[in-house]
FIGUTOR-183429 format. One record per residue (C-alpha): residue number from 0; residue in three letters; x, y, z. Coordinates in nm, 4 decimals. Example, Ala and Ser with C-alpha at 12.3 -4.5 7.8 and 13.67 -1.06 7.14 Angstrom:
2
+-----+--------+----------+----------+----------+
: num : residu :        x :        y :        z :
+-----+--------+----------+----------+----------+
:   0 :    Ala :   1.2300 :  -0.4500 :   0.7800 :
:   1 :    Ser :   1.3670 :  -0.1060 :   0.7140 :
+-----+--------+----------+----------+----------+
***
This chain:
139
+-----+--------+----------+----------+----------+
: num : residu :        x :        y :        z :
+-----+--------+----------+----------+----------+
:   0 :    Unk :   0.0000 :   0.0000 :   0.0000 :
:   1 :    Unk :   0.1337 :   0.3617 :  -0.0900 :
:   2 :    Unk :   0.0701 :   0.6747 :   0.0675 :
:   3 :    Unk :   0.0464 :   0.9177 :  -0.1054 :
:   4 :    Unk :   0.2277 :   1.2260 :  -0.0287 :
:   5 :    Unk :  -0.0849 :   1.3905 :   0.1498 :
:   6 :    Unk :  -0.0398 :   1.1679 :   0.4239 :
:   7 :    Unk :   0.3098 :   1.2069 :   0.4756 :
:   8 :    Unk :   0.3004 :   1.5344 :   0.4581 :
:   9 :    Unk :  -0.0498 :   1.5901 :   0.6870 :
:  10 :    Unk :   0.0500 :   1.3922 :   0.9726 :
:  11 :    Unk :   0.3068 :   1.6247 :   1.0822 :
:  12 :    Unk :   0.1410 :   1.9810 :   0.8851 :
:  13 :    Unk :  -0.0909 :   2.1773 :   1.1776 :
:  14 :    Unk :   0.0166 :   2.5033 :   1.1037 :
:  15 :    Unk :  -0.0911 :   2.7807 :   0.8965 :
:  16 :    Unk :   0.1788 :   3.0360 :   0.6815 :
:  17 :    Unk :  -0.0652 :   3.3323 :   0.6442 :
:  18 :    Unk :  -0.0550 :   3.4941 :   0.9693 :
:  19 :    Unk :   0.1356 :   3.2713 :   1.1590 :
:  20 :    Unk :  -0.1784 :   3.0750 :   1.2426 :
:  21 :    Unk :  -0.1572 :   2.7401 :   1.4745 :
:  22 :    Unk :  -0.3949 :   2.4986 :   1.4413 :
:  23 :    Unk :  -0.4768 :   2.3857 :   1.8137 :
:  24 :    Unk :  -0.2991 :   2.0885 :   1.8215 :
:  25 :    Unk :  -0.0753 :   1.9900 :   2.1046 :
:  26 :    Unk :   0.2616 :   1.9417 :   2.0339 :
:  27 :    Unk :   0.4063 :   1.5887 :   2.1588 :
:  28 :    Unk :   0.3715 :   1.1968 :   2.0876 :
:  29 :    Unk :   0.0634 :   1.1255 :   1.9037 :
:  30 :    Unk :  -0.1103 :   0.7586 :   1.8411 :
:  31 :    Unk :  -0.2506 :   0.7794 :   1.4876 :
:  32 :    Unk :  -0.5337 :   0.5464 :   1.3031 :
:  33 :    Unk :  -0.5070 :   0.5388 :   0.9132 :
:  34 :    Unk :  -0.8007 :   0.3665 :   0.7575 :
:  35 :    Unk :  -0.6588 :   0.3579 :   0.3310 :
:  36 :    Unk :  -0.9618 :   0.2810 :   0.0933 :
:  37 :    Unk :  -0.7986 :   0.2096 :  -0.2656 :
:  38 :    Unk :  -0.8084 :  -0.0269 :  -0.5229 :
:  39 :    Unk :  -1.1237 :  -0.1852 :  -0.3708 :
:  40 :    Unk :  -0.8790 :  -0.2533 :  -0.0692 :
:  41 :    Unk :  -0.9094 :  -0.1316 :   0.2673 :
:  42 :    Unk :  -0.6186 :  -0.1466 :   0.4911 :
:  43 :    Unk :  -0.5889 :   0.0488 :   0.9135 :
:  44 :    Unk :  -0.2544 :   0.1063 :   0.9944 :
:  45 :    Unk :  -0.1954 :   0.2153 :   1.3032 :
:  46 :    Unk :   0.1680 :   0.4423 :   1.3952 :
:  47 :    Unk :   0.2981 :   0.6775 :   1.6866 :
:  48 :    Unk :   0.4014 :   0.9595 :   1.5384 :
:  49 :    Unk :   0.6090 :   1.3066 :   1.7536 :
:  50 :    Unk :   0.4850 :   1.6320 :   1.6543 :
:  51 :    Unk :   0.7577 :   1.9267 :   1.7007 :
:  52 :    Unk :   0.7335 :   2.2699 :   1.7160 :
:  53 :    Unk :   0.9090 :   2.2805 :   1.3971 :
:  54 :    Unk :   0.7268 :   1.9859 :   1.2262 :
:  55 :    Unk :   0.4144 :   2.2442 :   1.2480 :
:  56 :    Unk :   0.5419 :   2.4689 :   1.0317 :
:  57 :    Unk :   0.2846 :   2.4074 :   0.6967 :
:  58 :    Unk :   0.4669 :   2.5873 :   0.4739 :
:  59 :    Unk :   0.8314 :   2.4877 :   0.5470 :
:  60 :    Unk :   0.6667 :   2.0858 :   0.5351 :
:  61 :    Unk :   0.4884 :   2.1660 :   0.1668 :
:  62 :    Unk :   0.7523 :   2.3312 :   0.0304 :
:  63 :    Unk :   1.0038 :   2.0531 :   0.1286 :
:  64 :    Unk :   0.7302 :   1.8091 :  -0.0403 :
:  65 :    Unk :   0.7093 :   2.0185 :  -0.3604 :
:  66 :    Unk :   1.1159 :   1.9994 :  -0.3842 :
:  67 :    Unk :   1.1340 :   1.6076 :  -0.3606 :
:  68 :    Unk :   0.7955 :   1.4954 :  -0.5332 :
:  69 :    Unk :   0.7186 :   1.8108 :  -0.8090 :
:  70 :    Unk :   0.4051 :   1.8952 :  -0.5920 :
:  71 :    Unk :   0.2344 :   2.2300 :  -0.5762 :
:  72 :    Unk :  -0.0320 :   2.3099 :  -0.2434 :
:  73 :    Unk :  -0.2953 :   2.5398 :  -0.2560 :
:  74 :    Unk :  -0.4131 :   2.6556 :   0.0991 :
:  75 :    Unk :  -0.7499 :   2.6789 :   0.1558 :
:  76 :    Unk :  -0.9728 :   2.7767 :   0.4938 :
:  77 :    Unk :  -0.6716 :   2.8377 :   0.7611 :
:  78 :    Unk :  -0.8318 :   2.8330 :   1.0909 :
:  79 :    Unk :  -0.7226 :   2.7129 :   1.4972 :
:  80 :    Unk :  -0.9921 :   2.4498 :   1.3982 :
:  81 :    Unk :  -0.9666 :   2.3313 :   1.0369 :
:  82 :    Unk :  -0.7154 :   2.3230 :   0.7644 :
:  83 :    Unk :  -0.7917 :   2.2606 :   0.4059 :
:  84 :    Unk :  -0.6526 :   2.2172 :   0.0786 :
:  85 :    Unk :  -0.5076 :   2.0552 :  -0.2713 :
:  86 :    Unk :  -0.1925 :   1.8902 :  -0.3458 :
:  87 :    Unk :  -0.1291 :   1.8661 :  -0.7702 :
:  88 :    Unk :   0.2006 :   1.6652 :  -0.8182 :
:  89 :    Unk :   0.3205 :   1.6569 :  -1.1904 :
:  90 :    Unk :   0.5130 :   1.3937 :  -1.3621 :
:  91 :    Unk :   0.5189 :   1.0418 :  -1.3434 :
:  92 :    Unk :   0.3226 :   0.9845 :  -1.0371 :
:  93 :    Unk :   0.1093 :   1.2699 :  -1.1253 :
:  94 :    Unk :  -0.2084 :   1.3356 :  -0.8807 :
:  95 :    Unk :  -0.4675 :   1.5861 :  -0.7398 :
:  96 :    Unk :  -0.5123 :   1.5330 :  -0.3807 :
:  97 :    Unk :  -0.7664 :   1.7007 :  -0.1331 :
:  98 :    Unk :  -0.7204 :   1.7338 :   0.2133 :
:  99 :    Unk :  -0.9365 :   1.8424 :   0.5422 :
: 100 :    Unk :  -0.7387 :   1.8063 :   0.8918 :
: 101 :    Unk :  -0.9817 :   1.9580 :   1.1913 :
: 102 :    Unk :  -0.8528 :   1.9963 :   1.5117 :
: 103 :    Unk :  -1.1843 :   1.8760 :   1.7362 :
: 104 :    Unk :  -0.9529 :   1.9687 :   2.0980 :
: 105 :    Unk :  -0.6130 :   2.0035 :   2.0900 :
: 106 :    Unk :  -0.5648 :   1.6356 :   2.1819 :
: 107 :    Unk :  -0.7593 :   1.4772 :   1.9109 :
: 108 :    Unk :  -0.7877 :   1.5313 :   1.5571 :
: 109 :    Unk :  -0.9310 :   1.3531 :   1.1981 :
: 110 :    Unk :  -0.7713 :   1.4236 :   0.8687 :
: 111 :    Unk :  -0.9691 :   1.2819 :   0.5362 :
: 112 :    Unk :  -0.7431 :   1.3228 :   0.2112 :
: 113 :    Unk :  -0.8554 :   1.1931 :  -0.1704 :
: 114 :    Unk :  -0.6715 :   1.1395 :  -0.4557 :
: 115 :    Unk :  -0.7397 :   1.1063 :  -0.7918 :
: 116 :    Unk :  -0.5015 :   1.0054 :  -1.0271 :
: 117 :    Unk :  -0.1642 :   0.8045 :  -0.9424 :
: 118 :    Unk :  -0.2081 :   0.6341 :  -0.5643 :
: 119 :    Unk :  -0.5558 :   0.6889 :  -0.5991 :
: 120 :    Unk :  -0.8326 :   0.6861 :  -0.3027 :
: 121 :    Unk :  -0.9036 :   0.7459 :   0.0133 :
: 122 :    Unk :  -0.7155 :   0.7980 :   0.3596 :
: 123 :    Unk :  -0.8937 :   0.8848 :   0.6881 :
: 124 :    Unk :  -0.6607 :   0.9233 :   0.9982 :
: 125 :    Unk :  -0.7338 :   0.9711 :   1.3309 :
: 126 :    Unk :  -0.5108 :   1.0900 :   1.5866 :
: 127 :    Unk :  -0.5360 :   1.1410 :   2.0088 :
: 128 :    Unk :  -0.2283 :   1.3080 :   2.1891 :
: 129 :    Unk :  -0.0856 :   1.0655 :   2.3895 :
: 130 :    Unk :   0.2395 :   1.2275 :   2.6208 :
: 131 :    Unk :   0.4115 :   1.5603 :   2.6083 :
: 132 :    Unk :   0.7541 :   1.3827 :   2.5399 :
: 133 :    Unk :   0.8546 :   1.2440 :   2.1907 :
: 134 :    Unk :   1.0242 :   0.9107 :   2.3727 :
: 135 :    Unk :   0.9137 :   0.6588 :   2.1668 :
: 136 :    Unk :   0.7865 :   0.8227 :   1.8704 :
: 137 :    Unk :   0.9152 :   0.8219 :   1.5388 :
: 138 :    Unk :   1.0533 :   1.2021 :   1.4684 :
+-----+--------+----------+----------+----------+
***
């Protein structure tokens, strides 16, 4: 199963550029929940992830994507509560992604992303704030 780069990119993007908005998320170890509908598949992976200060810096994380895969985001609503947007990568593995992360508190949060094209489908995560620390979590 591939993710695309949505998810890659999501799990650790909470911030916004314009402004210097945050969405309220804690910083820390999170537990995470990916349910991946594609290719008439469905597969749940489940991951710890640690979310930095600097790994919630949206812009910094997109443009780094855009380098390595040829992807361009478009921001849309930029809110404490809810993110959205579209990823278009070019070239071989060329896609249109959109994605929706809300904040619900700042220890839990849902992300749905969909892709047409290459890697196409569906990825819903989940994700609860589990411990202030990063020990144990993949950074």
């Amino acid at each position: 199963m591939r993710y695309h780069a949505p998810l890659a990119v999501l799990l650790f993007a909470t911030t916004v550029t314009a402004g210097a908005q945050v969405l309220n998320l804690r910083p820390g170890g999170w537990d995470l929940t990916a349910k991946d509908k594609s290719g008439g598949e469905t597969n749940q992976v489940t991951t710890k992830i640690c979310l930095t200060k600097e790994d919630l810096d949206i812009g910094a994380v997109f443009r780094k994507n855009e380098d390595a895969e040829g992807c361009k985001t478009t921001l849309g609503v930029r809110s404490p509560a809810r993110v959205t947007g579209t990823i278009v990568c070019t070239g071989s593995d060329a896609s249109r992604s959109t994605y929706e992360i809300v904040a619900h508190t700042p220890e839990t949060m849902t992300m749905k992303t969909r892709t047409e094209g290459e890697g196409a489908g569906t990825v819903e995560v989940t994700g609860r704030f589990a411990s202030p620390s990063c020990k144990g979590y993949d950074q």
